[in-house]
TORVO-730291 format. One record per atom (N, C-alpha, C, O, CB): residue number from 0; atom name; x, y, z. Coordinates in Angstrom, 2 decimals, padded with zeros to 5 digits. Glycine has a CB too. Layout:
N
nr atom east north up
NUM CA X Y Z;
...
This chain:
89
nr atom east north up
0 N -005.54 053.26 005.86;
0 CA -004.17 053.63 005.63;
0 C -003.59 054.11 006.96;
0 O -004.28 054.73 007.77;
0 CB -004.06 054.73 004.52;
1 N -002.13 053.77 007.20;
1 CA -002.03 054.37 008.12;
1 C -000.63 054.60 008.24;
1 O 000.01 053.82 007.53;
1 CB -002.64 053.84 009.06;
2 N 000.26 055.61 009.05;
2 CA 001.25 056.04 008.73;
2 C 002.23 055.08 009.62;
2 O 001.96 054.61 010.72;
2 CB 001.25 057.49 008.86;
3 N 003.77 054.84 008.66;
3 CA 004.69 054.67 009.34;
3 C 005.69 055.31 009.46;
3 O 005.95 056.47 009.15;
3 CB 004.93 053.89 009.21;
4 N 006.51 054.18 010.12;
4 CA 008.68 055.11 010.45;
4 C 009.28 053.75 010.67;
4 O 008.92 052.69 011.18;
4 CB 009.20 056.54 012.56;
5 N 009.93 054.05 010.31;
5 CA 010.89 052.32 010.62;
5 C 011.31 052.63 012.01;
5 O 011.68 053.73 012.43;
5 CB 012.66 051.88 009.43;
6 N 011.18 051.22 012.86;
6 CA 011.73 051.01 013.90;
6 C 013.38 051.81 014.51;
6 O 014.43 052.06 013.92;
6 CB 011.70 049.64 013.70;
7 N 012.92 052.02 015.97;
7 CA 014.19 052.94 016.40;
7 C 015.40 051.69 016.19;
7 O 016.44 052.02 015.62;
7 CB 014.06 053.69 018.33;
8 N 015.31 050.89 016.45;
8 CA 016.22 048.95 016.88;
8 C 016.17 049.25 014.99;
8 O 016.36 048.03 014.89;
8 CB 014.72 046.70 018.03;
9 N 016.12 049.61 013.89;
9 CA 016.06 049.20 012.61;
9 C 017.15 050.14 011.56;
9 O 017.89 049.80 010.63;
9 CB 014.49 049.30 012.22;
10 N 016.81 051.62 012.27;
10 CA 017.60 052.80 011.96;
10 C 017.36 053.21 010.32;
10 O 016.29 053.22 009.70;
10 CB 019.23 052.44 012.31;
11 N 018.38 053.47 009.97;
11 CA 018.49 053.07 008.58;
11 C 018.96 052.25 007.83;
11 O 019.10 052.38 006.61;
11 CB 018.78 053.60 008.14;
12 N 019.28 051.22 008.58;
12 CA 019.02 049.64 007.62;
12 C 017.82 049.14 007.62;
12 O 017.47 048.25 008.39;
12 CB 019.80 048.33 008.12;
13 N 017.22 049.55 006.94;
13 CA 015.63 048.82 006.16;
13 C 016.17 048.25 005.22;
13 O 017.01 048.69 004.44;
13 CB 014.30 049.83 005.47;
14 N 015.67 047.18 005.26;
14 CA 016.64 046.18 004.07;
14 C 015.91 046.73 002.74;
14 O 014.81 047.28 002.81;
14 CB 016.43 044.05 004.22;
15 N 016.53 046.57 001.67;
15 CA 016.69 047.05 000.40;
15 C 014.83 046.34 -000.23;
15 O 013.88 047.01 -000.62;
15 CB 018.49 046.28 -000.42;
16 N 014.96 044.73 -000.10;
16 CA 014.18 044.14 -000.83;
16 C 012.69 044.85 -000.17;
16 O 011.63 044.70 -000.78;
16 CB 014.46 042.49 -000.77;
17 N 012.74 045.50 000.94;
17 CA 011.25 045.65 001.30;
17 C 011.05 046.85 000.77;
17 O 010.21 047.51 001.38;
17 CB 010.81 045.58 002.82;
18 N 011.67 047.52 -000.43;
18 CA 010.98 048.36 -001.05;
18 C 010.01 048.08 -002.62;
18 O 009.23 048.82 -003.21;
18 CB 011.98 049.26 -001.14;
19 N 010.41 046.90 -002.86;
19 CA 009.31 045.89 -003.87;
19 C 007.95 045.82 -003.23;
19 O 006.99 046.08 -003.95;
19 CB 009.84 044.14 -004.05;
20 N 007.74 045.49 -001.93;
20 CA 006.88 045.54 -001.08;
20 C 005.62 046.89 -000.77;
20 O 004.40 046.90 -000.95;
20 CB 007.73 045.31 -000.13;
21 N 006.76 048.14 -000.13;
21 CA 006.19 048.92 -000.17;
21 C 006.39 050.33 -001.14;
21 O 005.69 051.29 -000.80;
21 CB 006.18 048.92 000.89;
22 N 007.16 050.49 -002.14;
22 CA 007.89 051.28 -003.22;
22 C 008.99 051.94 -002.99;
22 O 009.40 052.26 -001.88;
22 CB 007.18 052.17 -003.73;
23 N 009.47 052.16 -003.94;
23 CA 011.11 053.12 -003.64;
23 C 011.08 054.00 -002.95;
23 O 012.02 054.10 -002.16;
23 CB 011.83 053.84 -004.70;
24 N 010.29 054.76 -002.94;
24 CA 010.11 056.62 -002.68;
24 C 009.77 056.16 -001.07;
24 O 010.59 056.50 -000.22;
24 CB 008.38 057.81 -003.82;
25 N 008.56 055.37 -000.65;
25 CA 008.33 054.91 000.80;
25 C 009.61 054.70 001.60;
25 O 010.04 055.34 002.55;
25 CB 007.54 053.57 000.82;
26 N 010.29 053.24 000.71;
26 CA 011.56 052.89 001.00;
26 C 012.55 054.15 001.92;
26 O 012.90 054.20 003.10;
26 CB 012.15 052.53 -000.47;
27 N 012.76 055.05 000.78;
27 CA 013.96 056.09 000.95;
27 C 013.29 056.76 001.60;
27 O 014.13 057.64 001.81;
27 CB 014.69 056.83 -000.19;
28 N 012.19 057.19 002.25;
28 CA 011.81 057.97 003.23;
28 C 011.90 057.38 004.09;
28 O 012.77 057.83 004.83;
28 CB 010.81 058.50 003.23;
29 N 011.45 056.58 004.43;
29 CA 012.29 055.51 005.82;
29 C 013.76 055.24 006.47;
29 O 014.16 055.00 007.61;
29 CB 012.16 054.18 005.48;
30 N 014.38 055.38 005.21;
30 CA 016.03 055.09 005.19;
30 C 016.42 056.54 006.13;
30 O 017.31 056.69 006.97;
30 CB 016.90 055.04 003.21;
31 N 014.98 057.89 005.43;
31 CA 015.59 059.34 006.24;
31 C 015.03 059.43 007.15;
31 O 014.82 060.63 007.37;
31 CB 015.50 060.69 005.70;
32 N 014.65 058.83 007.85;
32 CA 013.92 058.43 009.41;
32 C 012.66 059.24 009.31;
32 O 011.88 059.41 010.25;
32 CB 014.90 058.95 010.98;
33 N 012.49 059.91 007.70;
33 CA 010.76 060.11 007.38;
33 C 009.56 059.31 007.71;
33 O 009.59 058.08 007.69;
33 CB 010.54 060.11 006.07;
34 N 008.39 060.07 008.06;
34 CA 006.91 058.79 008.18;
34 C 006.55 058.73 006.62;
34 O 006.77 059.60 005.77;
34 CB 005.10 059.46 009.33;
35 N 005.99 057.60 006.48;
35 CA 004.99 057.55 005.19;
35 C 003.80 056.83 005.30;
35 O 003.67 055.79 005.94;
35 CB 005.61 056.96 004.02;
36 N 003.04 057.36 004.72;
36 CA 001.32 056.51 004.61;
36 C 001.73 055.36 003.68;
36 O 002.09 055.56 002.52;
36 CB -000.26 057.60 003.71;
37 N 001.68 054.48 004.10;
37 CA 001.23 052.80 003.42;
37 C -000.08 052.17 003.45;
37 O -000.54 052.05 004.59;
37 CB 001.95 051.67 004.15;
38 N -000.54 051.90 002.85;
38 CA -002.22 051.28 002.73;
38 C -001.50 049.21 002.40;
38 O -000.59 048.74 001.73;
38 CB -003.52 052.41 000.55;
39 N -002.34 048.75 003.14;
39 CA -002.04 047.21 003.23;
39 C -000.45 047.20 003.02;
39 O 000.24 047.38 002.01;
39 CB -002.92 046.22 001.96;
40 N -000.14 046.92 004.32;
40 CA 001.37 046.89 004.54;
40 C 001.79 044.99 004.99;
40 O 001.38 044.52 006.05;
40 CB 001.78 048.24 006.09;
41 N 002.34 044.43 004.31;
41 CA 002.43 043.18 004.31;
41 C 003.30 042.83 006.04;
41 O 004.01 043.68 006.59;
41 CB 003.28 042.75 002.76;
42 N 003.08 041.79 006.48;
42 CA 003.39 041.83 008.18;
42 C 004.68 041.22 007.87;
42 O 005.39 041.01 008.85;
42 CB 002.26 040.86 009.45;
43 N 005.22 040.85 006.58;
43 CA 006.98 040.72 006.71;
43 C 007.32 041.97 006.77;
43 O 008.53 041.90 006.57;
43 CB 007.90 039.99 005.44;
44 N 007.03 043.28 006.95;
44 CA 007.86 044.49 006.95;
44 C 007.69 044.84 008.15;
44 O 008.45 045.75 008.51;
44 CB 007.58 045.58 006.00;
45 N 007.01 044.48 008.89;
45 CA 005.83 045.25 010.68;
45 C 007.84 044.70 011.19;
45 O 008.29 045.51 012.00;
45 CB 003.26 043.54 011.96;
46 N 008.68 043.80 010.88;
46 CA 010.07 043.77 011.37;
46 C 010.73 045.01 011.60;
46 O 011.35 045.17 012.65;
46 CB 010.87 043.08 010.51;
47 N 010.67 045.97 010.70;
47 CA 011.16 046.91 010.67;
47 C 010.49 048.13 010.68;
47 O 011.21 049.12 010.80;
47 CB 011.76 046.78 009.92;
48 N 009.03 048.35 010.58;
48 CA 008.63 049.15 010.76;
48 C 007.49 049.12 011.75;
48 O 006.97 048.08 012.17;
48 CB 008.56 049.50 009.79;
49 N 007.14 050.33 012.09;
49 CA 005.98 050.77 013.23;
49 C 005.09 051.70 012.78;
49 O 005.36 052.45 011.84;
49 CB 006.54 051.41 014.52;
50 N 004.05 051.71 013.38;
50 CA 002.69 052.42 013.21;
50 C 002.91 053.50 013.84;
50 O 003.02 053.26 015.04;
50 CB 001.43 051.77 013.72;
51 N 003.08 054.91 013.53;
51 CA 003.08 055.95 014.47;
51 C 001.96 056.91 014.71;
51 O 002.03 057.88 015.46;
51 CB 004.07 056.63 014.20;
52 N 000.58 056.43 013.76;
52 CA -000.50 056.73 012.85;
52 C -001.32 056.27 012.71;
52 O -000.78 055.77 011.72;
52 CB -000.40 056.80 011.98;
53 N -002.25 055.86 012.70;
53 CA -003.67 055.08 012.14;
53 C -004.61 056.12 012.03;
53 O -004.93 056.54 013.14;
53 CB -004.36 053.85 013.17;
54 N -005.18 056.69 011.09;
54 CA -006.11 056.72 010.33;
54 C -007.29 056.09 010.67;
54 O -007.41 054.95 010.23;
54 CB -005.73 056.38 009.34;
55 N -008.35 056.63 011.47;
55 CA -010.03 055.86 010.89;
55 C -010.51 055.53 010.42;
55 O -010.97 056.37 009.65;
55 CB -010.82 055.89 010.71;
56 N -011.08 054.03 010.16;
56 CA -012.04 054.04 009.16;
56 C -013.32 053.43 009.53;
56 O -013.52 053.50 010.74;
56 CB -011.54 053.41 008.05;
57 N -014.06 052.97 009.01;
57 CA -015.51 052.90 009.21;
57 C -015.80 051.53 010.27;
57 O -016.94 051.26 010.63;
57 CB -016.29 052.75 007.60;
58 N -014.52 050.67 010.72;
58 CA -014.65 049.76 011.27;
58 C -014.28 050.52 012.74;
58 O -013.72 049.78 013.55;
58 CB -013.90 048.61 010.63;
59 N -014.58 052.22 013.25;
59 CA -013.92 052.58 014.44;
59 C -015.25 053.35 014.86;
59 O -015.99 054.01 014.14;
59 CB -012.37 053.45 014.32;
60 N -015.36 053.10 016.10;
60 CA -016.73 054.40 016.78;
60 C -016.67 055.52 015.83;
60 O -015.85 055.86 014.98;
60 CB -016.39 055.26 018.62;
61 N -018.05 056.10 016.36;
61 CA -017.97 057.57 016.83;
61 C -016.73 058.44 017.54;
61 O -015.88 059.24 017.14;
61 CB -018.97 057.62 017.74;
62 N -017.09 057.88 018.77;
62 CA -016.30 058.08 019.53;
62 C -014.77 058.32 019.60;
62 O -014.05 058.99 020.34;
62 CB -016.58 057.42 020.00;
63 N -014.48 057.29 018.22;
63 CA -012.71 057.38 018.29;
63 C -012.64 057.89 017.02;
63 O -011.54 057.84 016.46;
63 CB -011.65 055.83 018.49;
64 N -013.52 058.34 016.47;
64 CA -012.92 058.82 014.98;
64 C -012.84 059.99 015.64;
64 O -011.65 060.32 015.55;
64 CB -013.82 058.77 013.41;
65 N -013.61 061.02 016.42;
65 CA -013.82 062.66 016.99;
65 C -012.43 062.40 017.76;
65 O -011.63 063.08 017.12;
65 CB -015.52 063.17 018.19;
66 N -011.75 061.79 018.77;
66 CA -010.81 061.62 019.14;
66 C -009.25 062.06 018.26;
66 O -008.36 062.89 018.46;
66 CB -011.11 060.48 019.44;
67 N -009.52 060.94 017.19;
67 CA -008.44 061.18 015.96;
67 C -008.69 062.81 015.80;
67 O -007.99 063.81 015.91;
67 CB -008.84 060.16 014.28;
68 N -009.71 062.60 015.56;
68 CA -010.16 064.69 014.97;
68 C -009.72 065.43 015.97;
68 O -009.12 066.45 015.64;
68 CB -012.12 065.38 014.81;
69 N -009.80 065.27 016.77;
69 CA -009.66 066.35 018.01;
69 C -007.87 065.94 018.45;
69 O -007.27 066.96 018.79;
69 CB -011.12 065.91 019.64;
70 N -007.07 064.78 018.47;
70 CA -006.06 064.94 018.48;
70 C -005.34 065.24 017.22;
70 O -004.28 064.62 017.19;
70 CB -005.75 064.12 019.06;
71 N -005.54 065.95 016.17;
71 CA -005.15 066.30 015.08;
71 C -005.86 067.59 014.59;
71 O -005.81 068.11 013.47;
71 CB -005.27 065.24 014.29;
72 N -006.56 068.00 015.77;
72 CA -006.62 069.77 015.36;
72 C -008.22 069.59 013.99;
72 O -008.61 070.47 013.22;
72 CB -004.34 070.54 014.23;
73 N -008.62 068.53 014.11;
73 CA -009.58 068.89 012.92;
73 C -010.75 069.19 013.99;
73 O -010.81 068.81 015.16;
73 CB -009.94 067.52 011.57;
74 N -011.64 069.96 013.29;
74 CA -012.81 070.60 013.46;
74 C -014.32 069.79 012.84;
74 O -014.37 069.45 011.66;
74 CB -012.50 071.97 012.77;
75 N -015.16 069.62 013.52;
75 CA -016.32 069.02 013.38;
75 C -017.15 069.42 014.39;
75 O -016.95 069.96 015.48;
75 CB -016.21 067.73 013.31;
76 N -018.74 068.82 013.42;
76 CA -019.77 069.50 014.39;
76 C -020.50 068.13 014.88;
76 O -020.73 067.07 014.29;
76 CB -020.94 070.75 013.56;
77 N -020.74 068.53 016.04;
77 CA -021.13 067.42 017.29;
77 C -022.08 066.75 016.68;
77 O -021.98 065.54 016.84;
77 CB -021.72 067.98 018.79;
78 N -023.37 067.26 015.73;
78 CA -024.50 066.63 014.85;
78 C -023.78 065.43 013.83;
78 O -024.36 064.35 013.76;
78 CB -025.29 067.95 013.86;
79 N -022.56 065.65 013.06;
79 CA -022.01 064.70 012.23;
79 C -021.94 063.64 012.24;
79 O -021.11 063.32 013.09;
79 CB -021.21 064.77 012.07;
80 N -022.32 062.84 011.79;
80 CA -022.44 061.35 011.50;
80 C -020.79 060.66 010.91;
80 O -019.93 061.27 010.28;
80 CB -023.78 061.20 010.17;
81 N -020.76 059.15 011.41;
81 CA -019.63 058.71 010.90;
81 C -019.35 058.85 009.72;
81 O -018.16 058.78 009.42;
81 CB -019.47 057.69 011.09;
82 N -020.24 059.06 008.77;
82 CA -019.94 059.25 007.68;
82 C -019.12 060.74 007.16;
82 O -017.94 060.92 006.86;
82 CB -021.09 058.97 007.16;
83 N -020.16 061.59 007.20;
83 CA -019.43 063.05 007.55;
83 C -017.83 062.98 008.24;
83 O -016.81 063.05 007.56;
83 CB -020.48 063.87 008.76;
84 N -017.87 062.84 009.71;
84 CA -016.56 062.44 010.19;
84 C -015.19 061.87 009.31;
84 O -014.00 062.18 009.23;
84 CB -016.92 061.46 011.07;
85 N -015.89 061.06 008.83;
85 CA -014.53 060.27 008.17;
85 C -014.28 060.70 007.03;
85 O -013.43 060.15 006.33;
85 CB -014.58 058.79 007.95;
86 N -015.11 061.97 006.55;
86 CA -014.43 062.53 005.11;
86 C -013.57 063.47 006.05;
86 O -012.48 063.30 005.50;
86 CB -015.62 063.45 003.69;
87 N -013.42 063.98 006.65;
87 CA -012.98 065.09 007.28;
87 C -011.69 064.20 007.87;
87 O -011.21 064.66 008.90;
87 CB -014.14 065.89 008.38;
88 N -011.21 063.28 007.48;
88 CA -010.05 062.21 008.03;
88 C -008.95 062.82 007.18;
88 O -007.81 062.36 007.22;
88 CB -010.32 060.34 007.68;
């Protein structure tokens, strides 16, 4: 999953129909230049929107999941395994 915002070039014209796509409530948080988490975001919407976010998952190092953690203030212990790590996402 990973978070978006609609494009600065997009504003608040996100066209109407791409909330069938990603839901109303997503929709209208976008329209308020809000982020929202979308999980499988179809690449006809990547037009108007951007990634400001990504989320780890098990297809990412070590290395870059502690990164995510550490640029987001989470706390972990150096022994933790990816697994451990990525509940703590």
């Amino acid at each position: 999953m990973a978070t978006y915002k609609a494009k600065k070039t997009v504003g608040n014209a996100v066209p109407f129909w791409l909330s069938d796509l990603i839901g109303r409530d997503n929709h209208k948080k976008l329209i308020q230049r809000k982020s929202v988490e979308i999980d499988n975001v179809p690449k006809s919407a990547l037009e108007f929107i951007e990634v400001v976010d990504s989320k780890p998952t098990s297809s990412n190092t070590v290395a870059e999941i502690k990164a995510y953690l550490d640029s987001n203030s989470i706390s972990y212990s150096d022994s933790d395994n990816k697994t451990a790590l990525l509940a703590k996402v």
